[in-house]
PLY file of the C-alpha trace (Angstrom):
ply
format ascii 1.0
element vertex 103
property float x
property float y
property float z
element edge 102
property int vertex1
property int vertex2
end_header
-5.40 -8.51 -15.16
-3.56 -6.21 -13.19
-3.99 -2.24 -11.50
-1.84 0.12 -10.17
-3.98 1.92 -7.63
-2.90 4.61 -5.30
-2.92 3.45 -1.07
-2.51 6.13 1.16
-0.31 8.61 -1.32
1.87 5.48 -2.29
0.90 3.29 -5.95
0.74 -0.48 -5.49
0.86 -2.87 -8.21
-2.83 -5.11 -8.15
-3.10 -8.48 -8.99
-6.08 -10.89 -7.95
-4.52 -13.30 -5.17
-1.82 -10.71 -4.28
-0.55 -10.18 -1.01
0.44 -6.19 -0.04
1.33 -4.22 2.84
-0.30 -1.01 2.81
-0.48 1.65 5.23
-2.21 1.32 8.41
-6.33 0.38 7.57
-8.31 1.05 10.64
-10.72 -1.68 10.18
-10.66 -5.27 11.43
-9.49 -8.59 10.59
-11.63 -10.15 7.66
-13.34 -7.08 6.41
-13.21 -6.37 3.10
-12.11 -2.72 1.55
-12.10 -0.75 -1.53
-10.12 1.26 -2.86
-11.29 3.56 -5.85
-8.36 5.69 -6.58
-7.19 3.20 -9.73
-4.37 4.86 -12.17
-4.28 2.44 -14.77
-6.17 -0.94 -15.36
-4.47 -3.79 -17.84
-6.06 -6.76 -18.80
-3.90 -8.34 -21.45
-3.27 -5.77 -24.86
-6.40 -3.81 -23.43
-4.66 -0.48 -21.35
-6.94 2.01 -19.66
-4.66 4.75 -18.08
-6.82 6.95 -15.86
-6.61 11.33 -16.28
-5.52 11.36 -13.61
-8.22 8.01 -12.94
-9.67 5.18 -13.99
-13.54 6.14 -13.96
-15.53 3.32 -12.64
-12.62 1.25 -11.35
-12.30 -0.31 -8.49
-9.92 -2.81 -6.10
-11.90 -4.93 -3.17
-9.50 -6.22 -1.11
-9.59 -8.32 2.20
-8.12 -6.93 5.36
-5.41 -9.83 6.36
-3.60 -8.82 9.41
-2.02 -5.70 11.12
1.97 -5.62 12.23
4.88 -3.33 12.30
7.99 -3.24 10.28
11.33 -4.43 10.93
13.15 -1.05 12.91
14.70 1.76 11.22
17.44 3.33 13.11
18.08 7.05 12.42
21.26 8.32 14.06
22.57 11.91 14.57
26.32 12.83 15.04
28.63 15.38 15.40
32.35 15.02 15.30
34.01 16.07 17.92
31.58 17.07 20.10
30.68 14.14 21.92
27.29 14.28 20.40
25.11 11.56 19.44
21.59 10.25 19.25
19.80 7.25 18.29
16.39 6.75 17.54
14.44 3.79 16.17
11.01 3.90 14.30
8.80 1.22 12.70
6.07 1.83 10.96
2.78 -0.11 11.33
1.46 -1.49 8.24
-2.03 -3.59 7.19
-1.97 -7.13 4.94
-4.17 -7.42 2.35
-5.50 -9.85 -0.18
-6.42 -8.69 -3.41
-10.32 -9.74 -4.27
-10.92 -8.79 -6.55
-10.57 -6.05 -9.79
-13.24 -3.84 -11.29
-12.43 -1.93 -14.67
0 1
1 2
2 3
3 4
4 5
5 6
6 7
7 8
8 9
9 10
10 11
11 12
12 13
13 14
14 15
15 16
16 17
17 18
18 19
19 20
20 21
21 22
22 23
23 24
24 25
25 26
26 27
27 28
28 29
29 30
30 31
31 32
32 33
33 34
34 35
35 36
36 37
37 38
38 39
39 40
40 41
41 42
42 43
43 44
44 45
45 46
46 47
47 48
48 49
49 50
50 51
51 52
52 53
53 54
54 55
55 56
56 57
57 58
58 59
59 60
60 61
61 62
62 63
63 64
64 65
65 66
66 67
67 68
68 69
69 70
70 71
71 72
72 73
73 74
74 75
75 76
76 77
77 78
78 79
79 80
80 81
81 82
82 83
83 84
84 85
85 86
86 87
87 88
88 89
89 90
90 91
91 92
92 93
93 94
94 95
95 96
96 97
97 98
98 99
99 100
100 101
101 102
């Protein structure tokens, strides 16, 4: 059984047992979380697509860990010029364990 539920404006792929990085969560270590925005919900050749969601679905997951991606370097340039800037970003993200899957 899988879901694709929607995190924060992005869709994840759901599986019981899987691992994601989502988003920043503000909640601790070891507390568990819902999400209720589920877009579709498979369980074999059974298929429930949501308009636009799943009614009654639902994916408990628990709250892993917190960390920051690897850095992203965005550059500007101009030729010529003796212009240019650099500029890192990483963005923080929260690891979760999938729970578990209501349809």
């Amino acid at each position: 059984m899988f879901a694709i539920v929607e995190i924060a404006g992005f869709q994840e792929m759901a599986e019981k047992g899987a691992r994601l990085r989502v988003p920043l969560i503000a909640s601790g270590v070891g507390q568990n979380v819902a999400f209720g925005n589920v877009l579709l919900v498979a369980d074999g050749a059974d298929v429930r697509v949501g308009t636009p969601l799943v009614v009654g679905a639902c994916v408990e997951a628990k709250i892993l860990g917190h960390g920051r991606h690897d850095k992203v370097r965005v550059q500007k340039f101009k030729r010529r010029k003796r212009y240019r800037r650099v500029k890192g970003h990483r963005q923080d993200y929260t690891e979760v364990e999938v729970v578990k899957i209501t349809a």
